[in-house]
N, CA, C and O atoms as a GROMACS GRO file, in nm:
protein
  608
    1UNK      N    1   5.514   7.781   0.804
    1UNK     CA    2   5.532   7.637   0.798
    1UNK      C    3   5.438   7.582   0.692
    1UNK      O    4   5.318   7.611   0.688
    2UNK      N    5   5.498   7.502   0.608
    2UNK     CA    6   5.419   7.418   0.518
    2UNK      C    7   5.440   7.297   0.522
    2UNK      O    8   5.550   7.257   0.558
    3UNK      N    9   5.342   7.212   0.486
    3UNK     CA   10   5.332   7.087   0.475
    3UNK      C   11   5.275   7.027   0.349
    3UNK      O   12   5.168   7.058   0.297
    4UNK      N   13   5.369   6.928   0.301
    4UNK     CA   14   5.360   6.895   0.132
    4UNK      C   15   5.366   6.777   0.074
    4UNK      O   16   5.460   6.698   0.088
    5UNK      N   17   5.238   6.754  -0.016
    5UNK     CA   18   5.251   6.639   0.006
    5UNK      C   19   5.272   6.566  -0.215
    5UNK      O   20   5.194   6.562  -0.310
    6UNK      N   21   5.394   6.532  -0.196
    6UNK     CA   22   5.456   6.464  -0.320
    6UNK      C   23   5.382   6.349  -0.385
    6UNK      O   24   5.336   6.256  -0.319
    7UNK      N   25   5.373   6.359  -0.516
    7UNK     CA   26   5.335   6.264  -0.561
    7UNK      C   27   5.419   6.164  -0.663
    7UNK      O   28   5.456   6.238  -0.754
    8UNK      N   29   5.463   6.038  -0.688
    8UNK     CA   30   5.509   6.086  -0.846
    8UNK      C   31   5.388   6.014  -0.952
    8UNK      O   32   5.325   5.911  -0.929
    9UNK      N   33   5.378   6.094  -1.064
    9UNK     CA   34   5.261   6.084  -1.129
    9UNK      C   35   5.370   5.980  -1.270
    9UNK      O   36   5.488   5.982  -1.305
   10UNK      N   37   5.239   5.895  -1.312
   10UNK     CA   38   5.328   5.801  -1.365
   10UNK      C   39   5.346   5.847  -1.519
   10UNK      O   40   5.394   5.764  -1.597
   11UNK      N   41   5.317   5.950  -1.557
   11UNK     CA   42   5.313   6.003  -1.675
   11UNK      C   43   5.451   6.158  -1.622
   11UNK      O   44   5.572   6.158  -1.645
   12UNK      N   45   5.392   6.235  -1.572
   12UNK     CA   46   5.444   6.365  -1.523
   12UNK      C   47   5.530   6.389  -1.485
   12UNK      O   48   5.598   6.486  -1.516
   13UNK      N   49   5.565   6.277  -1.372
   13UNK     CA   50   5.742   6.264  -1.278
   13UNK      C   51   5.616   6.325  -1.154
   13UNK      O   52   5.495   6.329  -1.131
   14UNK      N   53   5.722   6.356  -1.114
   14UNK     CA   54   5.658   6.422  -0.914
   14UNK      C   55   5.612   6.548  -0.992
   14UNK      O   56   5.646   6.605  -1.096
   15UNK      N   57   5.485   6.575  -0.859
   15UNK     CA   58   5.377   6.655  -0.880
   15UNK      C   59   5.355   6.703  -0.743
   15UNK      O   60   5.369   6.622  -0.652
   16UNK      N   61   5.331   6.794  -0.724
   16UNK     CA   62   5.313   6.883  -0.604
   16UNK      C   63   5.153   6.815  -0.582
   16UNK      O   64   5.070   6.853  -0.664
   17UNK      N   65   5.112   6.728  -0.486
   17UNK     CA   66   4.952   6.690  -0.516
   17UNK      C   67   4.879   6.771  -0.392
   17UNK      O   68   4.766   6.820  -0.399
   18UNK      N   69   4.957   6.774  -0.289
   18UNK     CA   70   4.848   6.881  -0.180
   18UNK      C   71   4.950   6.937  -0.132
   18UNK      O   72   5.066   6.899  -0.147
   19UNK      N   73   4.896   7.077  -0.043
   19UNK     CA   74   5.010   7.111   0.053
   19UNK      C   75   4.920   7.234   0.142
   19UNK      O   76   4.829   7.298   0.088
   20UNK      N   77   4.955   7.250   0.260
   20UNK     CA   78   4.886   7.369   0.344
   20UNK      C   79   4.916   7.467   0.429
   20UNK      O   80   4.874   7.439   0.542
   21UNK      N   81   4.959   7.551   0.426
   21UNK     CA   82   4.858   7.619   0.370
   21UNK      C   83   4.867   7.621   0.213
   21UNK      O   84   4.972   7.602   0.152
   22UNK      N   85   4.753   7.644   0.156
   22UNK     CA   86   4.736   7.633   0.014
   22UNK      C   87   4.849   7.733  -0.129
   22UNK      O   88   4.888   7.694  -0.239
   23UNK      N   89   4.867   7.864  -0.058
   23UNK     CA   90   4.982   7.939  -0.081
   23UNK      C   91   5.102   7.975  -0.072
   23UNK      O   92   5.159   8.081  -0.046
   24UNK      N   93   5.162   7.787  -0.119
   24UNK     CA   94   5.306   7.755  -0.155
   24UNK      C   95   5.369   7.847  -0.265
   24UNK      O   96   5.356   7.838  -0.387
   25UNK      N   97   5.465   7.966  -0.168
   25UNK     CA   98   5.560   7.998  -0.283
   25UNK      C   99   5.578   7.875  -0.344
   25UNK      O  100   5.564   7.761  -0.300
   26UNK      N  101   5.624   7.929  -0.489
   26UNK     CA  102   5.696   7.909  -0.627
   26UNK      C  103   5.800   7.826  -0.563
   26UNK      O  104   5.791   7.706  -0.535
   27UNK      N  105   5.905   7.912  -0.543
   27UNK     CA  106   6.059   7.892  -0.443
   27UNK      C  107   6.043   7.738  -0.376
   27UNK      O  108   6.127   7.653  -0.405
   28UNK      N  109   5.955   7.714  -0.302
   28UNK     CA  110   5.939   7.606  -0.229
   28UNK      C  111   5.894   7.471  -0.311
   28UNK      O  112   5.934   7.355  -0.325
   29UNK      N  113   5.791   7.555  -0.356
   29UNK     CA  114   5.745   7.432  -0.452
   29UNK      C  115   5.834   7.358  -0.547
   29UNK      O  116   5.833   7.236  -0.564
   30UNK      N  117   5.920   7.455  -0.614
   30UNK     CA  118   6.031   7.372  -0.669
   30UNK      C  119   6.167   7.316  -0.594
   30UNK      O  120   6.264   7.252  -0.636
   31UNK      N  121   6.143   7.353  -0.503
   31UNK     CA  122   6.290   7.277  -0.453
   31UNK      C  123   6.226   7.184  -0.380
   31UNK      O  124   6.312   7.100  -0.356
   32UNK      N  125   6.062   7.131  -0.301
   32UNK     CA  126   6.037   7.028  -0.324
   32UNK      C  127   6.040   6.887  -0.376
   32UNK      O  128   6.056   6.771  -0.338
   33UNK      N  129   6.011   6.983  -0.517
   33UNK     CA  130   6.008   6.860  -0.668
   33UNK      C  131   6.122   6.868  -0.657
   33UNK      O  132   6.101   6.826  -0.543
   34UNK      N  133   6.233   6.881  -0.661
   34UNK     CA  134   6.370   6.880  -0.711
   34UNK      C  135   6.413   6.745  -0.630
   34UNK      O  136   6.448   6.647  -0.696
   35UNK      N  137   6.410   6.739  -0.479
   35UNK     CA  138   6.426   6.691  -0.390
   35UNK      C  139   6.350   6.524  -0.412
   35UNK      O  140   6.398   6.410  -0.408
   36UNK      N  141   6.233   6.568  -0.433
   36UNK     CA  142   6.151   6.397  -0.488
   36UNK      C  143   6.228   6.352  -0.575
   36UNK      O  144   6.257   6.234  -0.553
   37UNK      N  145   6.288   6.408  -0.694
   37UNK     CA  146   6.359   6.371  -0.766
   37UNK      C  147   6.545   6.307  -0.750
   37UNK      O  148   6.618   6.260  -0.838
   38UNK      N  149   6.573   6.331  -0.601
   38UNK     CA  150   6.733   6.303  -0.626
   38UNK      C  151   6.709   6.178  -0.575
   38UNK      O  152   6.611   6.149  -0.506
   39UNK      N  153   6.843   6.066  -0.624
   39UNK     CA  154   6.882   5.962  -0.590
   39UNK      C  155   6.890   5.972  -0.440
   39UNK      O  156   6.984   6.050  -0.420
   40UNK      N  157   6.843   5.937  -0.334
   40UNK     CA  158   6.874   5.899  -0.198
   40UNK      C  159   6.811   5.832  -0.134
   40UNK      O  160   6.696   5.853  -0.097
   41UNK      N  161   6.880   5.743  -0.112
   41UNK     CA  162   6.865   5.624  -0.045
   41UNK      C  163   6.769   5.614   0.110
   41UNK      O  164   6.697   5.520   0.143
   42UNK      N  165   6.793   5.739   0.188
   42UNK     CA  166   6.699   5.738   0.263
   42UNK      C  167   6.586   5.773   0.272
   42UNK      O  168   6.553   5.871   0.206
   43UNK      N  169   6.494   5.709   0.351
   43UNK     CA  170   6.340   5.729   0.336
   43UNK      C  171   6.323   5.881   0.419
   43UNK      O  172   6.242   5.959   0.368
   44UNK      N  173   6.368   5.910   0.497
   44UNK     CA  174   6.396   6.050   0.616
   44UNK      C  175   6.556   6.094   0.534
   44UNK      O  176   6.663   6.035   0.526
   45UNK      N  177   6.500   6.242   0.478
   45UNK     CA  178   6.581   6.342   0.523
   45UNK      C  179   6.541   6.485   0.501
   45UNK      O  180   6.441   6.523   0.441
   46UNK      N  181   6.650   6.572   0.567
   46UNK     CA  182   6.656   6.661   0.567
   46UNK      C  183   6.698   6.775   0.473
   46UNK      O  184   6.785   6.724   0.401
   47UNK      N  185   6.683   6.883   0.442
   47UNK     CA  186   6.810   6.991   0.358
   47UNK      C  187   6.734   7.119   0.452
   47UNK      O  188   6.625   7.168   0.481
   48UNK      N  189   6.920   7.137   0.480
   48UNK     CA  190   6.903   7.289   0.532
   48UNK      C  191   6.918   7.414   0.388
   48UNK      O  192   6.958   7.378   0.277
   49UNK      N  193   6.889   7.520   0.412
   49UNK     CA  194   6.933   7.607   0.304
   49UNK      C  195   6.936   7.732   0.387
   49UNK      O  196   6.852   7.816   0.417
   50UNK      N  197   7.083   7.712   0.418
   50UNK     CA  198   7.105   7.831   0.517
   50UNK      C  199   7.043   7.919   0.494
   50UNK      O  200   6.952   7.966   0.562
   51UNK      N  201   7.106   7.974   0.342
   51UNK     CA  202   7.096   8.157   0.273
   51UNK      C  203   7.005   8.181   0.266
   51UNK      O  204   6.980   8.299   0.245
   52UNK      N  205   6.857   8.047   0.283
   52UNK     CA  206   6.715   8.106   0.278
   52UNK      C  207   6.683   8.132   0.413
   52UNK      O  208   6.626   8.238   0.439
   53UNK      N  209   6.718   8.036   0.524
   53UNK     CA  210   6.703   8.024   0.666
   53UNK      C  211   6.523   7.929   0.650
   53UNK      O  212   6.413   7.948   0.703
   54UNK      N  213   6.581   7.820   0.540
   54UNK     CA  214   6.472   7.722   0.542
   54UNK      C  215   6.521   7.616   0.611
   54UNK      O  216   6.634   7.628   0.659
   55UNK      N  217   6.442   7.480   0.630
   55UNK     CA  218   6.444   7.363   0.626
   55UNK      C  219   6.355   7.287   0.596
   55UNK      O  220   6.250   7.291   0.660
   56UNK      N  221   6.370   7.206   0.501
   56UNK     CA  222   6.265   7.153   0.427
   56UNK      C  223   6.324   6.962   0.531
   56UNK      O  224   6.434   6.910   0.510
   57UNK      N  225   6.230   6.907   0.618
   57UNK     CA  226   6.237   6.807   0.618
   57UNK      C  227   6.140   6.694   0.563
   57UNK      O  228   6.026   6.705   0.607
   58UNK      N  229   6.161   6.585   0.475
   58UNK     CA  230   6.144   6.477   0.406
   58UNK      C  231   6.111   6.320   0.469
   58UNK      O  232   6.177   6.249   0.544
   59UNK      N  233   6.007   6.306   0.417
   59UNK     CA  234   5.949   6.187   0.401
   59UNK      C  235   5.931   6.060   0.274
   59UNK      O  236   5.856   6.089   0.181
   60UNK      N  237   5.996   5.932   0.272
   60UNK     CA  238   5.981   5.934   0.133
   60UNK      C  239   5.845   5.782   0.167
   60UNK      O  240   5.875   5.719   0.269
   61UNK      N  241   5.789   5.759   0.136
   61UNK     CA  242   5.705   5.634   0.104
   61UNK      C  243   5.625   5.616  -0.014
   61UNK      O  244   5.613   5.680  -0.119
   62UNK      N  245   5.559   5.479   0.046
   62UNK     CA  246   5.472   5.409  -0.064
   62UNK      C  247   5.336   5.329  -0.008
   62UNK      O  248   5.310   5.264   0.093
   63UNK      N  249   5.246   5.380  -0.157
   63UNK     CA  250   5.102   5.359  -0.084
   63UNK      C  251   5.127   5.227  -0.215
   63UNK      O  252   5.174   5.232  -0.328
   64UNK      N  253   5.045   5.074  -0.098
   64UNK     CA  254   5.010   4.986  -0.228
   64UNK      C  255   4.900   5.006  -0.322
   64UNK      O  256   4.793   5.018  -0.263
   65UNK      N  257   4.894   5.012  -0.431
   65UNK     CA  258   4.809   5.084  -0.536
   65UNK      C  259   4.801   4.948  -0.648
   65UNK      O  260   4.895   4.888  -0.701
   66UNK      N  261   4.656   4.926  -0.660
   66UNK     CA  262   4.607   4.867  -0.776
   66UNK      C  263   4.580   4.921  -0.913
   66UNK      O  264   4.518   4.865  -1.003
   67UNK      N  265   4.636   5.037  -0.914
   67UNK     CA  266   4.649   5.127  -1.013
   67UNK      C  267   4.769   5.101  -1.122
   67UNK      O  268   4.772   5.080  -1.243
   68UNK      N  269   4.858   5.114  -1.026
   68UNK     CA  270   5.001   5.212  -1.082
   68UNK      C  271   5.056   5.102  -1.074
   68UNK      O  272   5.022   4.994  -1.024
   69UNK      N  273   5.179   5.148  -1.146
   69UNK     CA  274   5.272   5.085  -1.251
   69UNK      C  275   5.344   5.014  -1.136
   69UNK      O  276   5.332   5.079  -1.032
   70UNK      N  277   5.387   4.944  -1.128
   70UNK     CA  278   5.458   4.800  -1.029
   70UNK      C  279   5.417   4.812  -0.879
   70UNK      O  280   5.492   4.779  -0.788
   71UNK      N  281   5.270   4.869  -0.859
   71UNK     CA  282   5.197   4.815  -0.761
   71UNK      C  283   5.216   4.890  -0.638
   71UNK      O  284   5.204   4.854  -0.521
   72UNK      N  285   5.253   5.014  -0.694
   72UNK     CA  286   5.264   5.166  -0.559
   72UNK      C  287   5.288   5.231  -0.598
   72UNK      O  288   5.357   5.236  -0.700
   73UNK      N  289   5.225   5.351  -0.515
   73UNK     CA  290   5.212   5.493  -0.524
   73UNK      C  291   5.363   5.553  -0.450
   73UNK      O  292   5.377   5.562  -0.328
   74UNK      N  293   5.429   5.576  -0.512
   74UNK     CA  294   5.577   5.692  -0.469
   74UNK      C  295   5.524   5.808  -0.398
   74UNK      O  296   5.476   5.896  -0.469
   75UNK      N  297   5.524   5.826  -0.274
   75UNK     CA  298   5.468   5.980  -0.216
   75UNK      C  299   5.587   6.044  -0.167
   75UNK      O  300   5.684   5.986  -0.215
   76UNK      N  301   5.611   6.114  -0.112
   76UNK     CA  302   5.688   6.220  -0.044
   76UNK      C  303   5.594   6.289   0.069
   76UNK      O  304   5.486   6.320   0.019
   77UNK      N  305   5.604   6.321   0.202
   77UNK     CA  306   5.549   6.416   0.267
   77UNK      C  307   5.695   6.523   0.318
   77UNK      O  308   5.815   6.500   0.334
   78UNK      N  309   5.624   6.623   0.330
   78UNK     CA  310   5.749   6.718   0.363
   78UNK      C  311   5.739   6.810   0.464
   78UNK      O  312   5.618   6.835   0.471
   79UNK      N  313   5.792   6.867   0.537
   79UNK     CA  314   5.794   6.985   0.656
   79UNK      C  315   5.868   7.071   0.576
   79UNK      O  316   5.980   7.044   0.532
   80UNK      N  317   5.788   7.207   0.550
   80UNK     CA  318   5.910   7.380   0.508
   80UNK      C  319   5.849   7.426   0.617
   80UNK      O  320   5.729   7.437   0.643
   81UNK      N  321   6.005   7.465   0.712
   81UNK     CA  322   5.979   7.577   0.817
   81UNK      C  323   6.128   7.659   0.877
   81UNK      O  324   6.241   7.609   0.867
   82UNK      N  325   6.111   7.731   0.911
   82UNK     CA  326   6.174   7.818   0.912
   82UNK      C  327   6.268   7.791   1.100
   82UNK      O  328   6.387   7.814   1.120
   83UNK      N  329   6.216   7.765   1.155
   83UNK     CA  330   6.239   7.705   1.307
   83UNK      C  331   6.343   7.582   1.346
   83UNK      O  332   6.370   7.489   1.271
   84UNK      N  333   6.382   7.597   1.445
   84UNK     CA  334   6.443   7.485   1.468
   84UNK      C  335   6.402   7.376   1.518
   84UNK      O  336   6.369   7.447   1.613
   85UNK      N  337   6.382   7.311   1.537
   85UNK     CA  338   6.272   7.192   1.588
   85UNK      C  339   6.377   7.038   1.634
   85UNK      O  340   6.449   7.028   1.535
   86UNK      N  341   6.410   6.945   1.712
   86UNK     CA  342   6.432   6.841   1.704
   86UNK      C  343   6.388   6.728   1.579
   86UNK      O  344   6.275   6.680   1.580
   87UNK      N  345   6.491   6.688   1.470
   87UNK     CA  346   6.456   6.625   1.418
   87UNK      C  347   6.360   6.497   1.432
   87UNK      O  348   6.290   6.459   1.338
   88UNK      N  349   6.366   6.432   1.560
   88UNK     CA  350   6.284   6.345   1.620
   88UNK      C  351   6.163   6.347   1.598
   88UNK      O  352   6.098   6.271   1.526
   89UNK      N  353   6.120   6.465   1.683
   89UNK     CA  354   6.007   6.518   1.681
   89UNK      C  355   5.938   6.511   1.558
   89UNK      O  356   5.829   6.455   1.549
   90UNK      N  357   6.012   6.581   1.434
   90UNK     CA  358   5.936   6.590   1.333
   90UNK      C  359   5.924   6.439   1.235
   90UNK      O  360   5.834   6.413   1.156
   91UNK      N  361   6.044   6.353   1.268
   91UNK     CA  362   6.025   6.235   1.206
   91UNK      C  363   5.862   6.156   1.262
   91UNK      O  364   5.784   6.104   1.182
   92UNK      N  365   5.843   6.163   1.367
   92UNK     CA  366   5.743   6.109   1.429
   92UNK      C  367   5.659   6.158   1.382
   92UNK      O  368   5.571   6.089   1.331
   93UNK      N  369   5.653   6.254   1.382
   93UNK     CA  370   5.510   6.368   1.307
   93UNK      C  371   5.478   6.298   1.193
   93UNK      O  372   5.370   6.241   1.180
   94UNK      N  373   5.600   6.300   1.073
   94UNK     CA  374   5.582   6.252   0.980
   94UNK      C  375   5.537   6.110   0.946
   94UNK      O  376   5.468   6.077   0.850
   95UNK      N  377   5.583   6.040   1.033
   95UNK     CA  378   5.555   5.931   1.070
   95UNK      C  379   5.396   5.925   1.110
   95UNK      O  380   5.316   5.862   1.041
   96UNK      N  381   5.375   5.963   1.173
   96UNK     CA  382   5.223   5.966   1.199
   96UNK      C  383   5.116   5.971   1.076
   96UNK      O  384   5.026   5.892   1.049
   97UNK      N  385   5.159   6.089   1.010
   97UNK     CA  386   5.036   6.097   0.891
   97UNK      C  387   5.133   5.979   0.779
   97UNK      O  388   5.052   5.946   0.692
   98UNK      N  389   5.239   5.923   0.757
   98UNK     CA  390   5.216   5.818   0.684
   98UNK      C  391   5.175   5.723   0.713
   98UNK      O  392   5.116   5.664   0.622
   99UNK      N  393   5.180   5.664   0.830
   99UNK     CA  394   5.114   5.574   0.838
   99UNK      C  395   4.913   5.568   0.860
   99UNK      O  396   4.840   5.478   0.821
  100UNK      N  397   4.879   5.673   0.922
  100UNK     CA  398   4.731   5.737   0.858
  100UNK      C  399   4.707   5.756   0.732
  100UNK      O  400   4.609   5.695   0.688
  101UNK      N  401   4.758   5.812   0.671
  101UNK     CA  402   4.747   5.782   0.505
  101UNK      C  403   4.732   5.614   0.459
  101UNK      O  404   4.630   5.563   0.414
  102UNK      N  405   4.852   5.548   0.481
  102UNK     CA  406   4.876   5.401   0.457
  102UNK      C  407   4.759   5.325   0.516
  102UNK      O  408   4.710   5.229   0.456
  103UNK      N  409   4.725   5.357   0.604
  103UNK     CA  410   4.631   5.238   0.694
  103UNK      C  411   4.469   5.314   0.614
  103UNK      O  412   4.377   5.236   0.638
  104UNK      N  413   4.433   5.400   0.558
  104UNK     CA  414   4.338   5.495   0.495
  104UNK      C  415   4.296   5.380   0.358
  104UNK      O  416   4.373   5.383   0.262
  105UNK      N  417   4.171   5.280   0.349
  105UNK     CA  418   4.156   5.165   0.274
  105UNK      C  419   4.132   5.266   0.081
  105UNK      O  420   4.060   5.364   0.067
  106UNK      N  421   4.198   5.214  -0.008
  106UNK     CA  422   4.177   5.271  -0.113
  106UNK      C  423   4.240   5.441  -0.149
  106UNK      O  424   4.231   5.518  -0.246
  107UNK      N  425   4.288   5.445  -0.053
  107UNK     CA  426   4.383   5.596  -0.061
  107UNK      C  427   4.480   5.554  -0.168
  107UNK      O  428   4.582   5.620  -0.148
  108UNK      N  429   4.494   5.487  -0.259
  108UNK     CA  430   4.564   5.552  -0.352
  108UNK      C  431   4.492   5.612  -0.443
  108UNK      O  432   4.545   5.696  -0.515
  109UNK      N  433   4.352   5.580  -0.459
  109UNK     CA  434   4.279   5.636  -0.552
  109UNK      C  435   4.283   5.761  -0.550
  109UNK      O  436   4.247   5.815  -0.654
  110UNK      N  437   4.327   5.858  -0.429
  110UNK     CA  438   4.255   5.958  -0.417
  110UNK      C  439   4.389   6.041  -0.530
  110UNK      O  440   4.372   6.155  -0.572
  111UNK      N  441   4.503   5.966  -0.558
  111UNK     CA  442   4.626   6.039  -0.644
  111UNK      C  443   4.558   6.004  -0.763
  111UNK      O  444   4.657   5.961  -0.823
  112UNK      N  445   4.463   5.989  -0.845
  112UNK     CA  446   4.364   5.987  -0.973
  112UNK      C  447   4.267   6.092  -0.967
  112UNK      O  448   4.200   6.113  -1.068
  113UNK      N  449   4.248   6.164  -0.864
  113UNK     CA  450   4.142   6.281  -0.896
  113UNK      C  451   4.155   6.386  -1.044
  113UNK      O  452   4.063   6.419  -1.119
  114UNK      N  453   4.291   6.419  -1.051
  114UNK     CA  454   4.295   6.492  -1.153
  114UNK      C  455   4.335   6.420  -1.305
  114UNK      O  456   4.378   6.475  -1.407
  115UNK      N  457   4.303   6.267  -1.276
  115UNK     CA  458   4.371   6.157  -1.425
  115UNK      C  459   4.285   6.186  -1.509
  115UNK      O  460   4.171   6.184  -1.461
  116UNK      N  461   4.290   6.210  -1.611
  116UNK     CA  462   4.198   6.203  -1.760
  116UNK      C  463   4.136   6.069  -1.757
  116UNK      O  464   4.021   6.079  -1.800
  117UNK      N  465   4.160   5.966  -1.729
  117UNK     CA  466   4.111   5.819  -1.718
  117UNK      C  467   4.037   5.763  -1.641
  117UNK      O  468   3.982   5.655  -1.658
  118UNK      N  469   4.028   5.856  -1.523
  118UNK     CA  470   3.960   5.781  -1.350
  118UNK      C  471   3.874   5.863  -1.353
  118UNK      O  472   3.810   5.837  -1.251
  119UNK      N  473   3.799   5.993  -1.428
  119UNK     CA  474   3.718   6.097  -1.398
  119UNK      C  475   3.546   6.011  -1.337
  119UNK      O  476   3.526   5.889  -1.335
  120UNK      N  477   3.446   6.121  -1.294
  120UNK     CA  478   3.362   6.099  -1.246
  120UNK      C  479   3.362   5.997  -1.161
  120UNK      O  480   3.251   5.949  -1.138
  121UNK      N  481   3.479   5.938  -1.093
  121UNK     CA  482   3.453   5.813  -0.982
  121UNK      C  483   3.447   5.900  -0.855
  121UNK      O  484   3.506   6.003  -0.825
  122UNK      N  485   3.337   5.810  -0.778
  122UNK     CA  486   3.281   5.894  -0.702
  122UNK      C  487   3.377   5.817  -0.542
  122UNK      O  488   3.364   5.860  -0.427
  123UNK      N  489   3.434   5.743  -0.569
  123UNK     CA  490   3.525   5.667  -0.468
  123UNK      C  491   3.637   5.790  -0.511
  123UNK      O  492   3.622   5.879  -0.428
  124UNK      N  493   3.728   5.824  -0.596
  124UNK     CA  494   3.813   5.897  -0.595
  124UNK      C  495   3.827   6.050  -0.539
  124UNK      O  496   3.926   6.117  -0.508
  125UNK      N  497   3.698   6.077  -0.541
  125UNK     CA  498   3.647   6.230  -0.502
  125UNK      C  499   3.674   6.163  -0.321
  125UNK      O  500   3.767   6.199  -0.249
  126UNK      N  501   3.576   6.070  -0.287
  126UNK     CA  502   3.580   6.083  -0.119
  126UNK      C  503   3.754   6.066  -0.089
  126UNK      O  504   3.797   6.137   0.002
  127UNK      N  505   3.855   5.972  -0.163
  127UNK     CA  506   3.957   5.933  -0.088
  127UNK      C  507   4.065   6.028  -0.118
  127UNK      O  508   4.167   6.024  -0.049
  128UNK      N  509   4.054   6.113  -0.211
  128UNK     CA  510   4.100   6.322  -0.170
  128UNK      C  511   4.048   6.374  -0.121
  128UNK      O  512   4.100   6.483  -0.145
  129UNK      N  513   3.956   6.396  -0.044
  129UNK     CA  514   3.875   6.401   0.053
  129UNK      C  515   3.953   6.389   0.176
  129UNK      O  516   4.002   6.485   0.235
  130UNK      N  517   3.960   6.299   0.203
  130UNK     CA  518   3.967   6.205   0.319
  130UNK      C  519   4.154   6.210   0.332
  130UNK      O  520   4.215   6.177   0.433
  131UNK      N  521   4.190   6.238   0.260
  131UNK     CA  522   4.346   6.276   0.226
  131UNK      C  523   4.398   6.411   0.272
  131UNK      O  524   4.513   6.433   0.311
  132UNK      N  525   4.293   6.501   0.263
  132UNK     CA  526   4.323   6.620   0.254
  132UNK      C  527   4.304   6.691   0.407
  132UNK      O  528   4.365   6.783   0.461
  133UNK      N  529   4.182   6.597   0.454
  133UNK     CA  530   4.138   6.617   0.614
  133UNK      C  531   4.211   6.548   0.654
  133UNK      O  532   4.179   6.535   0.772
  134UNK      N  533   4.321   6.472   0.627
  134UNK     CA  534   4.447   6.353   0.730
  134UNK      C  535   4.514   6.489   0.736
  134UNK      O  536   4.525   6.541   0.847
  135UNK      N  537   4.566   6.560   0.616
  135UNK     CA  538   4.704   6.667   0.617
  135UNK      C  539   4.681   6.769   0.697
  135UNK      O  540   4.770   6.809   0.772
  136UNK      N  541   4.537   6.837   0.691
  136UNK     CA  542   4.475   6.977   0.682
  136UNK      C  543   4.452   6.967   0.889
  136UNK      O  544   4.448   7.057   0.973
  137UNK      N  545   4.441   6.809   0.902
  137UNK     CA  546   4.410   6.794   1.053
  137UNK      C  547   4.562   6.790   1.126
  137UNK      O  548   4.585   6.856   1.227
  138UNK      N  549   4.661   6.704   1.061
  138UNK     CA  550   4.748   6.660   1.106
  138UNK      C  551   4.878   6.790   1.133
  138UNK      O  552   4.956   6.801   1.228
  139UNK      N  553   4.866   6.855   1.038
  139UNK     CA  554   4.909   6.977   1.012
  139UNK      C  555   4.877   7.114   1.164
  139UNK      O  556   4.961   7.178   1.228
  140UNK      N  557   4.749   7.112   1.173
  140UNK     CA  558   4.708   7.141   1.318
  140UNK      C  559   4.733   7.145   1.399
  140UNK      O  560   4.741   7.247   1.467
  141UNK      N  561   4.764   7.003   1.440
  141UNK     CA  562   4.787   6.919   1.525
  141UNK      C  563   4.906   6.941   1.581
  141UNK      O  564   4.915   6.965   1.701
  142UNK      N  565   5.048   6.934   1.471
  142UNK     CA  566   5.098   6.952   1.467
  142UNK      C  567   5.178   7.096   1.557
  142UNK      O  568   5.253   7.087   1.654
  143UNK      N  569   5.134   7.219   1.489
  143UNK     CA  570   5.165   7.334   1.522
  143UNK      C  571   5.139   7.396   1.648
  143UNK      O  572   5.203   7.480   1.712
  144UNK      N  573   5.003   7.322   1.676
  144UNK     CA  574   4.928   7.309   1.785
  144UNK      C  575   5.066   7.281   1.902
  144UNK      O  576   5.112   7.361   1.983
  145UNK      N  577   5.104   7.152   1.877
  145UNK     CA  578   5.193   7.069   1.971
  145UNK      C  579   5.330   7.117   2.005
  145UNK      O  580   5.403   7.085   2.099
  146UNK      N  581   5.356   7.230   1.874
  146UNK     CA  582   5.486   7.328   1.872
  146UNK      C  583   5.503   7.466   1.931
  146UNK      O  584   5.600   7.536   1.960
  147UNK      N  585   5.340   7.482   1.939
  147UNK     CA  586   5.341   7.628   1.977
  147UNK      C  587   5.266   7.630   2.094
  147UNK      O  588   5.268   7.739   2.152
  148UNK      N  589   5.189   7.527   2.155
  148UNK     CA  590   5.109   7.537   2.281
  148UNK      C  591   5.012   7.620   2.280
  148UNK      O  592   4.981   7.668   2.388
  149UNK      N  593   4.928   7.664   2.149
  149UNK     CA  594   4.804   7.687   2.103
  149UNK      C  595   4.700   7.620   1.980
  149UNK      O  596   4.720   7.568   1.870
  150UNK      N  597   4.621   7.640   2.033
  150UNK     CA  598   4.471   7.607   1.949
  150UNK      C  599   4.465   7.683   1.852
  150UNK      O  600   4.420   7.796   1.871
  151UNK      N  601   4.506   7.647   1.729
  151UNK     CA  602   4.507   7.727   1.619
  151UNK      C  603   4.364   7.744   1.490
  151UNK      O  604   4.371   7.818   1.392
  152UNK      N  605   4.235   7.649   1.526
  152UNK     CA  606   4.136   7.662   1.534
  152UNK      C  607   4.057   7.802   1.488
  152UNK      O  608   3.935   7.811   1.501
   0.00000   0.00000   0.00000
């Protein structure tokens, strides 16, 4: 199971900006980005891919950002897992860390850690930081709640 978290970078297009465990096949990673990229209208969805025996489920939002170009950050969060799960379930999940992210004061900064322009800010270092312990916890939490162990 992975958990992934989309960016779109206002120069780059979408950018893979976190994900965990840290050793995202290739495979995944691009059909991710592919996915940030299509026209659809909904904020929740899904793609099955039978022939892999994946499911990648989707999150689409927006962080307000004093940064970026018309005043938000485009994110994506994503579920790759292999299981069957109640979609419910995982909307809520997802639901959970966006709105922890969102309610997180100055979290858009933390999508400037790697900008040529924002370097040495020492606010941008804590709010990837603080981004990474929402996913890295929530993620846990998560699996924790799926599998009825302490994964710790």
């Amino acid at each position: 199971m992975f958990l992934v978290l989309t960016h779109f970078h206002g120069v780059k297009g979408p950018v893979i900006f976190l994900n965990y465990p840290e050793n995202i096949p290739s495979s995944v990673r691009n059909k991710v980005l592919r996915f940030f990229d299509l026209d659809i209208e909904e904020e929740f969805f899904e793609i099955v891919l039978i022939n892999q025996g994946q499911r990648i489920v989707n999150l689409y939002f927006e962080i307000p950002s004093e940064w970026a170009r018309g005043g938000v950050e485009m994110a994506m969060i994503s579920v790759v897992m292999k299981t069957e799960y109640d979609s419910s379930l995982i909307y809520d999940f997802l639901k959970d860390i966006v709105e922890e992210i969102i309610l997180t004061d100055n979290v858009f900064k933390s999508f400037y850690k790697f900008d040529d322009f924002h370097y040495n800010d020492i606010e941008i270092d804590l709010n990837y930081e603080i981004l990474k312990k929402i996913l890295r916890r929530s993620l846990e939490r998560f699996i924790e709640k799926l599998t009825g162990k302490n994964i710790k």
